[in-house]
N, C-alpha and C positions, 0 to 999 in steps of 0.2 A: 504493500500500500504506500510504502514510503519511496519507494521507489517509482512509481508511479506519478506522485504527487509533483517529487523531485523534476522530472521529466517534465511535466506541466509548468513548472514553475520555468527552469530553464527553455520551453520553447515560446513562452508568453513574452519571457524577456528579451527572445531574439527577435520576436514578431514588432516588439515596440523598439526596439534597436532599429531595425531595419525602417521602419515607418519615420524613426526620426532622420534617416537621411533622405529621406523624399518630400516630395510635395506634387497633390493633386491638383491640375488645371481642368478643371470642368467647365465644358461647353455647352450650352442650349441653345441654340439658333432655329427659330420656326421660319419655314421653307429652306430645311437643309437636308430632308430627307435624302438619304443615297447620296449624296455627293465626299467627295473624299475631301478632306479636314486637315492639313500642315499647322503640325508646330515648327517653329522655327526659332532657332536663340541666337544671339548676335556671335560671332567669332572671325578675330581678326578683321572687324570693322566690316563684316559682313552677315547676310542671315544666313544660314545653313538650316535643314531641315534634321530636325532630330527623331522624330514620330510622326507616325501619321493614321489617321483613319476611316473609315465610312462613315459616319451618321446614319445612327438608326432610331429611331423615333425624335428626332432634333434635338439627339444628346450624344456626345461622346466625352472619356473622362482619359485625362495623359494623364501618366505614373512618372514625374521628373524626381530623377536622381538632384541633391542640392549641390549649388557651386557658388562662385562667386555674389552673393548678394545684391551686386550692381547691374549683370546680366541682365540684357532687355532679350524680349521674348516677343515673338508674333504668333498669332493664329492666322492661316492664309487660306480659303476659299475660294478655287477659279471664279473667274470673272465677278470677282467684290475684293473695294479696297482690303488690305490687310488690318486686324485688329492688334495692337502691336501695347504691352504691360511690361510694366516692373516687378514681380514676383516679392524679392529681396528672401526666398525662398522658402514664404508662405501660400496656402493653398490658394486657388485663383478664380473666381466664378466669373462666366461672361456669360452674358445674355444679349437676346434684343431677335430682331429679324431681317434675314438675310438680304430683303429689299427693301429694309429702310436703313440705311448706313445710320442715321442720327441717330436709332435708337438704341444701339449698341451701349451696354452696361459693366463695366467692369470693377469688379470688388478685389480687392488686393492688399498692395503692403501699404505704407504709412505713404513711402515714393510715391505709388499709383494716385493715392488720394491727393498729392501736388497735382498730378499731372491732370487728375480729373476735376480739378478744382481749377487749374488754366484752362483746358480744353473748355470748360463751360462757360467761361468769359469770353475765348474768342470766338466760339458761337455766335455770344453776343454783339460782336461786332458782325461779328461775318453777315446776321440776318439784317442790320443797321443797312450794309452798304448794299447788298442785295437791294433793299426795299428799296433808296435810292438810285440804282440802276435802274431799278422799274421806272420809278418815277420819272429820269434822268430821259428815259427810249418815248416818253409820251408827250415830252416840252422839245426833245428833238424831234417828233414827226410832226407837232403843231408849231414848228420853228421860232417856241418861243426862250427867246437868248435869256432872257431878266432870269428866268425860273431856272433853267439851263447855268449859269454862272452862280445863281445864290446853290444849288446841290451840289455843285462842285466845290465850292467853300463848307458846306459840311461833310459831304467826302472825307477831302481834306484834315477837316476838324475831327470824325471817329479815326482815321489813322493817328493822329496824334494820341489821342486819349487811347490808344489801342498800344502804341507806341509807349507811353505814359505807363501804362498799367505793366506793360512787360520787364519795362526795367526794373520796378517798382517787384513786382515777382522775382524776381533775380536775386535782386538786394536782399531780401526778406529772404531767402534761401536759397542765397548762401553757401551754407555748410552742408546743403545736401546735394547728392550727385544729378538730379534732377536739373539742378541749374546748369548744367555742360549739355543735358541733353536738351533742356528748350532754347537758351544759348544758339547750339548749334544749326536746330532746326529752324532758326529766326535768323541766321548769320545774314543772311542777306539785306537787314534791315540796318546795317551797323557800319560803320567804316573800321578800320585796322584798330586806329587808338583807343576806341571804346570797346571793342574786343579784350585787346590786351587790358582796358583795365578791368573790364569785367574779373578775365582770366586773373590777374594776377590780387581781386580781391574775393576768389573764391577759397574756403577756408575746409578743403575736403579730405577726409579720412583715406578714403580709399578712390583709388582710379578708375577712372570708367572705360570703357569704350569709346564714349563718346568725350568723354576729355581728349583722348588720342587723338581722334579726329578734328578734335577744336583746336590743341594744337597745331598740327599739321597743316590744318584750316591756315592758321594764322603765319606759320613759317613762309607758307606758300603766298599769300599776300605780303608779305616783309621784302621776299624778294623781286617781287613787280611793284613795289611801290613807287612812289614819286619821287624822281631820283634817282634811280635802280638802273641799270641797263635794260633794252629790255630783253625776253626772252624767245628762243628763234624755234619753229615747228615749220613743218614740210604739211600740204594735203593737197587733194587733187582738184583742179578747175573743173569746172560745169563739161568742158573739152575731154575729162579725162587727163590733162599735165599736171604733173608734179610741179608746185608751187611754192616756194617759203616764204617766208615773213625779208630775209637775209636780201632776199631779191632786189627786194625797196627799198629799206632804210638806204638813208643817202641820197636817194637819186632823185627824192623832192624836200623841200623844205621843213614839210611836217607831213607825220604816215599817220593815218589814223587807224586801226586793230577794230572793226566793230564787230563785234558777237549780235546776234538777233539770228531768227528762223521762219521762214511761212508762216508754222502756225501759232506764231504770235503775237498777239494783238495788240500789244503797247508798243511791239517794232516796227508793223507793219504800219502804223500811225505816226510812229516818228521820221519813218522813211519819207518823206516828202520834205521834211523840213532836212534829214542831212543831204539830200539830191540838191538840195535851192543851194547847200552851203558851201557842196562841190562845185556847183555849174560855178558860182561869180570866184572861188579862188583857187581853182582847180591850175590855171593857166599862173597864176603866182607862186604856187609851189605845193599848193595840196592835195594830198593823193591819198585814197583810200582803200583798205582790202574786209572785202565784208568774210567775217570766219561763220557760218551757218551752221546750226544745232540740228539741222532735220537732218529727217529719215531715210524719207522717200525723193528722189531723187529728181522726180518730175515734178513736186510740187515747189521743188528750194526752188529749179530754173523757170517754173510758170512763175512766181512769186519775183524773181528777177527781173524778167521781159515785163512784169505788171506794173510795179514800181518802179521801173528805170533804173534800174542801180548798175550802169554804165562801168563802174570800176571794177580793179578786179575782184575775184569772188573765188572761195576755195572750200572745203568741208571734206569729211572724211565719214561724212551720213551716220555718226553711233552717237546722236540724241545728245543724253547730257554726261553720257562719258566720250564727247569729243575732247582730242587730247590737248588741243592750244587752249580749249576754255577750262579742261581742268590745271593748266602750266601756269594760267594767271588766275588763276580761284575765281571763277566766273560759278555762281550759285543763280544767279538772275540774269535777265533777261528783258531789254536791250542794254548792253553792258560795250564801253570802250576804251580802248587804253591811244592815248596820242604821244608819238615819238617823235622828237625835233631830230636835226638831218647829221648829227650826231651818235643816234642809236641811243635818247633815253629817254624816258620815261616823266613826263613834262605836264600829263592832268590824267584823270580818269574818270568814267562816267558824264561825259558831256551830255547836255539833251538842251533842244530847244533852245533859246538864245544863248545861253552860256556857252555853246558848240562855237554857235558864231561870232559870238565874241573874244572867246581866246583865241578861234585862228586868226581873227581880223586885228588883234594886240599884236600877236606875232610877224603877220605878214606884212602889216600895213605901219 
């Protein structure tokens, strides 16, 4: 009998040993019947899939082995974005339905409850400037400007206050890894210096992933920055030739590096005003190479002939791992770096008058 007991006792202790290096991610998604179900964890600044499996009554439950604390994790579903948690290597509930992205629910670590307590604020912007688009498309078909310019000034106004509330997030925490990863995912709101000082008044235990990459983020801008040389990449013309950056510099007064793509709709808008900037000082020394983010091949050069953009034009068609836009940390889009006939690195991000204004400082 004691031997027995003995046994029970020892296999109850293994069963709770064993349970304390895991943790359950339980899934609910209604309309996920039969479809296959990825988890995925972050490794080497990338997601990899660790499990995976069917959905059967719009439940499946992953058995995670614990690691790192900081480990960010996704749930991935063909065709629906990814649901993407911070575990910190407690059990995980997600819910919601698979065709409505908004309502997705996830219960987690103390981390998650940051994320999900940002996520719900920029919601609320996100629906602010939505409505104002509507609004925005019904004063532009009844072409009225008054109504048309005061919505662009609140625009304006929720980015700021959206802007406002981010950094405000940040500073407040601080000391948790959370801040590298919304940081990162917002980098593009930020110039170099407020990076760095974000980074260097963050006050974190343990390193993330996504520190690595905020890092890196920022080495990579340090070295195209204002100032800097700049930096040379090959890709092929609309022709099919092999193209560099090396080609040009020098051989006009100022080179202008633009990033933009087809199917972008603040490029494609800005593209008129840098065409007007070329045509009057193209002949004095300004010369441009557009580097394109698309895909598809026919629609960069339909998008070319559309627009006019006369200058040369290069791309290597892989989205947003083209490699000149990741050599100068391009995260956005329409994004440009301008080189004087030196080979450096002289403004970045021109749009709209300030485009024209510096080259016309310079040329004129």
């Amino acid at each position: 009998m004691k031997i027995k007991l003995l046994t029970l006792v020892v296999a109850t202790l293994a069963l709770v040993s064993c349970n304390k290096s895991t943790f359950n991610v339980n899934v609910e998604l209604q309309n996920a019947e039969g479809k296959m179900i990825y988890l995925k964890k972050m490794i080497n600044k990338e997601y990899i899939a660790i499990d995976s499996a069917i959905m059967e009554n719009n439940m499946v439950n992953f058995i995670v082995e614990k690691n790192n604390p900081t480990t960010h994790y996704q749930i991935t579903v063909k065709e629906s974005n990814p649901i993407r948690f911070f575990s910190e290597n407690n059990d995980v509930k997600i819910s919601g339905d698979l065709k409505k992205r908004d309502s997705f629910n996830t219960t987690a670590s103390y981390a998650q409850q940051l994320v999900n307590e940002y996520n719900t604020e920029y919601k609320k912007f996100n629906n602010q400037r939505k409505e104002l688009r509507e609004k925005f498309q019904i004063a532009d078909q009844n072409n009225d400007e008054a109504a048309m310019n005061k919505l662009i000034e609140e625009y304006e106004q929720i980015s700021k206050n959206e802007n406002n509330y981010q950094k405000l997030f940040l500073t407040k925490n601080s000391n948790s890894f959370v801040a590298p990863y919304i940081l990162y995912t917002n980098r593009y709101n930020y110039e170099l210096n407020e990076l760095e000082d974000f980074v260097n008044n963050f006050n974190i235990k343990e390193e993330s992933e996504y520190s690595k990459l905020l890092d890196e983020y920022i080495a990579v801008l340090q070295r195209v920055d204002i100032g800097k040389p700049y930096v040379d990449f090959c890709q092929e013309t609309p022709e099919g030739d092999l193209m560099a950056i090396s080609e040009l510099v020098g051989k006009s007064k100022l080179l202008l590096i633009d990033f933009w793509a087809s199917w972008c709709g603040p490029c494609r808008a800005e593209n008129p005003n840098v065409v007007e900037v070329y045509n009057e000082y193209h002949e004095k020394g300004f010369d441009i190479i557009g580097v394109s983010l698309d895909m598809e091949k026919e629609n960069w050069i339909k998008a070319i002939e559309s627009d006019g953009l006369i200058w040369h034009n290069i791309s290597d068609l892989k989205y947003w791992n083209n490699e000149g836009a990741k050599l100068y940390g391009v995260s956005s889009i329409p994004s440009n770096v301008l080189i004087d006939q030196n080979g450096i690195i002289i403004a970045k991000n021109l749009r709209g008058e300030d485009l024209r204004n510096k080259v016309e400082e310079i040329l004129n």
